[in-house]
Every structure is written in C-alpha cells, then in structure tokens.
N, CA, C and O of each residue as an XYZ file, in Angstrom:
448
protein
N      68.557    139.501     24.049
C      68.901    140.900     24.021
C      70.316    141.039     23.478
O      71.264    140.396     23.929
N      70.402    141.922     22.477
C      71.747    142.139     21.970
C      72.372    143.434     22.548
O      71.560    144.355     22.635
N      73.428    143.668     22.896
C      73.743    144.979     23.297
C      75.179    145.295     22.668
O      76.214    144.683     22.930
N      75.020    146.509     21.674
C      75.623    146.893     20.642
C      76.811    148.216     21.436
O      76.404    149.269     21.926
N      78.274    147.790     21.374
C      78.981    148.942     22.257
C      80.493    148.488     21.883
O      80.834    147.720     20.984
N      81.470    149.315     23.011
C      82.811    149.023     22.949
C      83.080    148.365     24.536
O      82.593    148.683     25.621
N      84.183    147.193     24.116
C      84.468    146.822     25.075
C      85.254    148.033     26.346
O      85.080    147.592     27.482
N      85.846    149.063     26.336
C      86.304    149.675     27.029
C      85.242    151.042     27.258
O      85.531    152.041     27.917
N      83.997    150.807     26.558
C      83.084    151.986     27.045
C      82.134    151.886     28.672
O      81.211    151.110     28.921
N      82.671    152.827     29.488
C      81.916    153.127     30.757
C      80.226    152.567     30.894
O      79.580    151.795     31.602
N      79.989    153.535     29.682
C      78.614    153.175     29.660
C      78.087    151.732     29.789
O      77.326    151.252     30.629
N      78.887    150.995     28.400
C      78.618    149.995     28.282
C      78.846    148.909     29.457
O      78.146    147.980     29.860
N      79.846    149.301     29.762
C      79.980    147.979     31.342
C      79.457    148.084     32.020
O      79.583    147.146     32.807
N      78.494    149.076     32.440
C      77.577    149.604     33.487
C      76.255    148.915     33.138
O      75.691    148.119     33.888
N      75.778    149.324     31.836
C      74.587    148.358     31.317
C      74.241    146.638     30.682
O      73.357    145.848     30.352
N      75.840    146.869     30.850
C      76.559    144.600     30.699
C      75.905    144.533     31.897
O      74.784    144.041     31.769
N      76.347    145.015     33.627
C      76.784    144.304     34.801
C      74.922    144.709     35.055
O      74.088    143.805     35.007
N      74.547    146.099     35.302
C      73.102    146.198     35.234
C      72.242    145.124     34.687
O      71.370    144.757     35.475
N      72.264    144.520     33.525
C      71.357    143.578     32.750
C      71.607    142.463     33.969
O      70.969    142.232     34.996
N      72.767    141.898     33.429
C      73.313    140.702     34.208
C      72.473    140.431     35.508
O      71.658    139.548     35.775
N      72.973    141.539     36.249
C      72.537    141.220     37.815
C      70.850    141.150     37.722
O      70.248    140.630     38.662
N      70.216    141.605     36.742
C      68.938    141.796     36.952
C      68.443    140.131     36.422
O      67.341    139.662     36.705
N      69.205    139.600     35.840
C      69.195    138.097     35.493
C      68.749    137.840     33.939
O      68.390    136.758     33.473
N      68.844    138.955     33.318
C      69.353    139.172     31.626
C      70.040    138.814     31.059
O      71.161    139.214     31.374
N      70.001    138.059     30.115
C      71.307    137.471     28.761
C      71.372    138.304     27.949
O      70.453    138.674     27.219
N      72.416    138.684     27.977
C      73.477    139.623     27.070
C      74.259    139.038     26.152
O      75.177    138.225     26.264
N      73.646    139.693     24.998
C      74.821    139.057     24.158
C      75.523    140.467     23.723
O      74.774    141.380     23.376
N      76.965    140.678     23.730
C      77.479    141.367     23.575
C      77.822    141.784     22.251
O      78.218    140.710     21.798
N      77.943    142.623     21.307
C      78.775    142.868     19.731
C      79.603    144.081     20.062
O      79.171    145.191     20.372
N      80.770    143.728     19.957
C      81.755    145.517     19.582
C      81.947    145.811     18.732
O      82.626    145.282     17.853
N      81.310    146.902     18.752
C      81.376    147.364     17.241
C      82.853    147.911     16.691
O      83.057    148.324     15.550
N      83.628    147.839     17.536
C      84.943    148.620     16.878
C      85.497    146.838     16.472
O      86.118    146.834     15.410
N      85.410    145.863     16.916
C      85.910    144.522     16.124
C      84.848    144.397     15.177
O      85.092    144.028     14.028
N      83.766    144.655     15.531
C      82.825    143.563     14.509
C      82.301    144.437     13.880
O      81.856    144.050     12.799
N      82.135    145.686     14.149
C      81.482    146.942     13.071
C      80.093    146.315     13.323
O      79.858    145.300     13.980
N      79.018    147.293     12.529
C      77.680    147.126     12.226
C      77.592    147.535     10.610
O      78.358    148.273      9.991
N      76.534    146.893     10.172
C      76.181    147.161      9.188
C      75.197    148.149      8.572
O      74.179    148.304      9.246
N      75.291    149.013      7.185
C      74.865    150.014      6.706
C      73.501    149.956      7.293
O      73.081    150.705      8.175
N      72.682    148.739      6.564
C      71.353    148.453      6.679
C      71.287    148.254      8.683
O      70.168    148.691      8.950
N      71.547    148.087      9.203
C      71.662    148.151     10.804
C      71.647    149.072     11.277
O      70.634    149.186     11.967
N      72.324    149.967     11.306
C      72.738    151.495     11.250
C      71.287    152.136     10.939
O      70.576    152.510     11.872
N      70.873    152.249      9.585
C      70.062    152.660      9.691
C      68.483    152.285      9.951
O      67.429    152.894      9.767
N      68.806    151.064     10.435
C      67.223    150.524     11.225
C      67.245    151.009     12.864
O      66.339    151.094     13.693
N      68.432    151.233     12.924
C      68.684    151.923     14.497
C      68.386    153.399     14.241
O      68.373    154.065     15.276
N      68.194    153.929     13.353
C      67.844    155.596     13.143
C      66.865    155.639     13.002
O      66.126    156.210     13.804
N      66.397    154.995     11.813
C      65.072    154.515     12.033
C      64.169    154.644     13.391
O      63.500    155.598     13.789
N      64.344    153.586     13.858
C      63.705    153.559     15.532
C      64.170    154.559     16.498
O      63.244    154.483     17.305
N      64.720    155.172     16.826
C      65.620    155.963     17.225
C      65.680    157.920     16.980
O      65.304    158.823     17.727
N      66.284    157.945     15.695
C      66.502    159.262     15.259
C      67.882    159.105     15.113
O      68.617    158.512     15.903
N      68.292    159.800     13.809
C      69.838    159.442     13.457
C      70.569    160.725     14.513
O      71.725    160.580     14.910
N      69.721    161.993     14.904
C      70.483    162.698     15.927
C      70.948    162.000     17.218
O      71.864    162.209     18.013
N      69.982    161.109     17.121
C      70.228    160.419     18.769
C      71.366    159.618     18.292
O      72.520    159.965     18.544
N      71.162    158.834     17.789
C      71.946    157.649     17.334
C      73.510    158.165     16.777
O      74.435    157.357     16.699
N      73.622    159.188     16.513
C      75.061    160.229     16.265
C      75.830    160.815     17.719
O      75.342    161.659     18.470
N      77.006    160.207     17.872
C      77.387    160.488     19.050
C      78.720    161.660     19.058
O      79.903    161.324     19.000
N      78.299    162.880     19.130
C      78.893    163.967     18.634
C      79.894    164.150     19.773
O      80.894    164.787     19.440
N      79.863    163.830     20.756
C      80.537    163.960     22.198
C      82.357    162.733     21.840
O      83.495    162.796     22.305
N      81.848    162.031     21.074
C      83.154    161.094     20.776
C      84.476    161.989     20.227
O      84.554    163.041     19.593
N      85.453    161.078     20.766
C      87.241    161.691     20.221
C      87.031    161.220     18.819
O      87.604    161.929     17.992
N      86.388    160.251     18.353
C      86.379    160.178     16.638
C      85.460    161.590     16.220
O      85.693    162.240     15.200
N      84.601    161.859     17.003
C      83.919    163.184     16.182
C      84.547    164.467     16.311
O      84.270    165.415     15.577
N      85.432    164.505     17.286
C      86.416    165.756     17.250
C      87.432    165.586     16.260
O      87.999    166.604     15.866
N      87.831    164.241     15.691
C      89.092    164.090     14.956
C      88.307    164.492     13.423
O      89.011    164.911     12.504
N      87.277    164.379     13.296
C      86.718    164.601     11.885
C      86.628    165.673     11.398
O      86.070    166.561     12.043
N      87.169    165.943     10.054
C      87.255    167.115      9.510
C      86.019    168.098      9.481
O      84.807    167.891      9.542
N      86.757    169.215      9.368
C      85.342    170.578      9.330
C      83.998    170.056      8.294
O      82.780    170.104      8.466
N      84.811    169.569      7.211
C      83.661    169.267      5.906
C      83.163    168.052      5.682
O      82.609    167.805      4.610
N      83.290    167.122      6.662
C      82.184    165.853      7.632
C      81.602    166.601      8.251
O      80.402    166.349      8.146
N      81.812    167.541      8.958
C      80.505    167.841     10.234
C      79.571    168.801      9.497
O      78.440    168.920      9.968
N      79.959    169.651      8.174
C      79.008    170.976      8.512
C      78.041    169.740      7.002
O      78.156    168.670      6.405
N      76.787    171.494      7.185
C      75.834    170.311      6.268
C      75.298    168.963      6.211
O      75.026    168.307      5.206
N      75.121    168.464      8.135
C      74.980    167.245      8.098
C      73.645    167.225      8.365
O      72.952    167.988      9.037
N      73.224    165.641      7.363
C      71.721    165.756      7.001
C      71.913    164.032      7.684
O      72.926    163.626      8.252
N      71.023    163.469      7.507
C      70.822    162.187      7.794
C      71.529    161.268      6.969
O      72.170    160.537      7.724
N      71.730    160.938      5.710
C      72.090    160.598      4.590
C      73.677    160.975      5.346
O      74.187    160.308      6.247
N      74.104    161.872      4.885
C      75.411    162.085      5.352
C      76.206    161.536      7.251
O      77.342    161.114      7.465
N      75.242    161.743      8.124
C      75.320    160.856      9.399
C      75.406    159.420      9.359
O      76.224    158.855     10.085
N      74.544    158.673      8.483
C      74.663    157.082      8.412
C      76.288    157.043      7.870
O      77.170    156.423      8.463
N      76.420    157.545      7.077
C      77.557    157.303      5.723
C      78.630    157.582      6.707
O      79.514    156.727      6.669
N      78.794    158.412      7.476
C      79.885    158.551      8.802
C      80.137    157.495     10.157
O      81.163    156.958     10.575
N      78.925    157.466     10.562
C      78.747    156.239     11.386
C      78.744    154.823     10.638
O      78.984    153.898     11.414
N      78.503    154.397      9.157
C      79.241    153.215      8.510
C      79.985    153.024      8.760
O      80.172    151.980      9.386
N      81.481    154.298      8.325
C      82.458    153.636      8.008
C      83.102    154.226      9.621
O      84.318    154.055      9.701
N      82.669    154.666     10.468
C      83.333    155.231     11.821
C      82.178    154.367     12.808
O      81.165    155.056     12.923
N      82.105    153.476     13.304
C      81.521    152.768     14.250
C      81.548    153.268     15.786
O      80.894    152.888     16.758
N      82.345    154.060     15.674
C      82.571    154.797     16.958
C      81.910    155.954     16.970
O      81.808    156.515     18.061
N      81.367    156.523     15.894
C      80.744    157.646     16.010
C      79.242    157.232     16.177
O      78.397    158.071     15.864
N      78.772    155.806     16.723
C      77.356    155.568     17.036
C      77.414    155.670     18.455
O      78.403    155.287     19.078
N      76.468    156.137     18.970
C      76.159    156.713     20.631
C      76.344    154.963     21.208
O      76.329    154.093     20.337
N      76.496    154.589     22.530
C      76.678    153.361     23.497
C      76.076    153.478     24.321
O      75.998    154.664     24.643
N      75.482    152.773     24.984
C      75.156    151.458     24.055
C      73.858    151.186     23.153
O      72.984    152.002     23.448
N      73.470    150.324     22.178
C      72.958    150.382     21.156
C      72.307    148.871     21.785
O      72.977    147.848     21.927
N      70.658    149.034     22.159
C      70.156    148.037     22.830
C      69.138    146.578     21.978
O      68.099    147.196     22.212
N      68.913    146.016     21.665
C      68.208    145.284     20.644
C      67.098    144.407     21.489
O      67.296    143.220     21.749
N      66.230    144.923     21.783
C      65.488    143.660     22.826
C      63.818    143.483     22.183
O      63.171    144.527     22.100
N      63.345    142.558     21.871
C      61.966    142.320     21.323
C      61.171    143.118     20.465
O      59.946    143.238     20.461
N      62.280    143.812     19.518
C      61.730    144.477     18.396
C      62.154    145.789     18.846
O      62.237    146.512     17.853
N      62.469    146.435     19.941
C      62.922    147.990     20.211
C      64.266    148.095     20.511
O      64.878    147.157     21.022
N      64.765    149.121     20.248
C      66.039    149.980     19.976
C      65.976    151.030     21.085
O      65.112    151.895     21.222
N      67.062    150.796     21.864
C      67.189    151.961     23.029
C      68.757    152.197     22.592
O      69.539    151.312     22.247
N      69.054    153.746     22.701
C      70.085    154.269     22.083
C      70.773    154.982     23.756
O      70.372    155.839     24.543
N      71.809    154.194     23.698
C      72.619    155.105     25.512
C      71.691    154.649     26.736
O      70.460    154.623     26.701
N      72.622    154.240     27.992
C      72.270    154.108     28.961
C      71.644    155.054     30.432
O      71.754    155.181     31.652
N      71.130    155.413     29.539
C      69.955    156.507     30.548
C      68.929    156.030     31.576
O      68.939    154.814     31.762
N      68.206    156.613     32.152
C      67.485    156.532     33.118
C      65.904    155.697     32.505
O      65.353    154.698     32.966
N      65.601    156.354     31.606
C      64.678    155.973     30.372
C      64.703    154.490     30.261
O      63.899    153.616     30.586
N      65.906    154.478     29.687
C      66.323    153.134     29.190
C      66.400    151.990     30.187
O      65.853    150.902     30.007
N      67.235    152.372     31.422
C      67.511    151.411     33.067
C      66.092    151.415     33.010
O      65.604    150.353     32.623
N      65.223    152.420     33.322
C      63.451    151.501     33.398
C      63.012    150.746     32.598
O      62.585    149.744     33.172
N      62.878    150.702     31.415
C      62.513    149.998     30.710
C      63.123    148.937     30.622
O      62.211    148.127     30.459
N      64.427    148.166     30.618
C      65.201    146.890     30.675
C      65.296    146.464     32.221
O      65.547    145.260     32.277
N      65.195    146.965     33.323
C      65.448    146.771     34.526
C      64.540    145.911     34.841
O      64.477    145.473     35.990
C-alpha cells in the first residue's frame, strides 16, 4: 500500500497510525519532497474524479490567482495540481489496483 500525502498533514498521520495499528505496511511518498507525476495525477482522476482529487480547501488554493481558479475544466485542474502538489486532496491511497482520495469514513472501511 502506498500512501500519497504531506508529512505535517493531520489527515495523513491519522491514516499512517490507523493502517499501522491495523497491521498494514505503509509506504509513505510526500508529495511536497517527492512531487507526483503528470501521468499519476491523472490516473488518480481517473479513478477518482479530478473534483475529488482537487483540494480547494488548501492555503495553496487560496494563494492562487483569480485566473487559475475561474474556467476550471479538468485539463486545467491536472496542469495545477502538476506543478502545485499541494493542491491534491490527502491522503492519496494506492492499494491493489484502487485509489481512495482523503481519509473518510468510506475509506477507514474499506482499508481497516
């Protein structure tokens, strides 16, 4: 299981220590050191939905100009979340072919 996040995200340490205790190997990637890639990005939208996978609630998405946000289509969301890794929702789950996007209730059932 790969689990795609920031080392200082809430979420994410909650669904590190969750896996863990349940007796899950985690392999960790931060994306603010290690970034993700274009083609990654969008295999996670893919599975997913690039709305989900767009994390509009982030201090990088408030810092972004008026003319990044308006007119946003999918095409234009990947191309933001490329080069802004922080603007992908946390955590970003990789386990036996499925993609769970954020640590929700949904998600705790299904990995738990």
């Amino acid at each position: 299981m790969k689990l795609y996040g920031l080392k200082t995200c809430d979420a994410c340490r909650k669904a590190i220590r969750a896996l863990k205790e349940s007796g899950r190997a985690v392999d960790f990637v931060d994306l603010r050191a290690d970034g993700a890639s274009r083609k990654q990005i969008e295999a996670w939208a893919k599975a997913a939905g690039w709305r989900k996978l767009l994390n509009r609630s982030s201090t990088t998405w408030r810092g972004l100009d008026a003319a990044d946000k308006e007119n946003l289509d999918e095409k234009k969301a990947l191309a933001l979340m490329a080069a802004n890794p922080t603007l992908i929702k946390r955590p970003v789950i990789e386990m036996d072919g499925k993609v769970f996007i954020g640590w929700s209730d949904a998600t705790r059932e299904a990995l738990l």
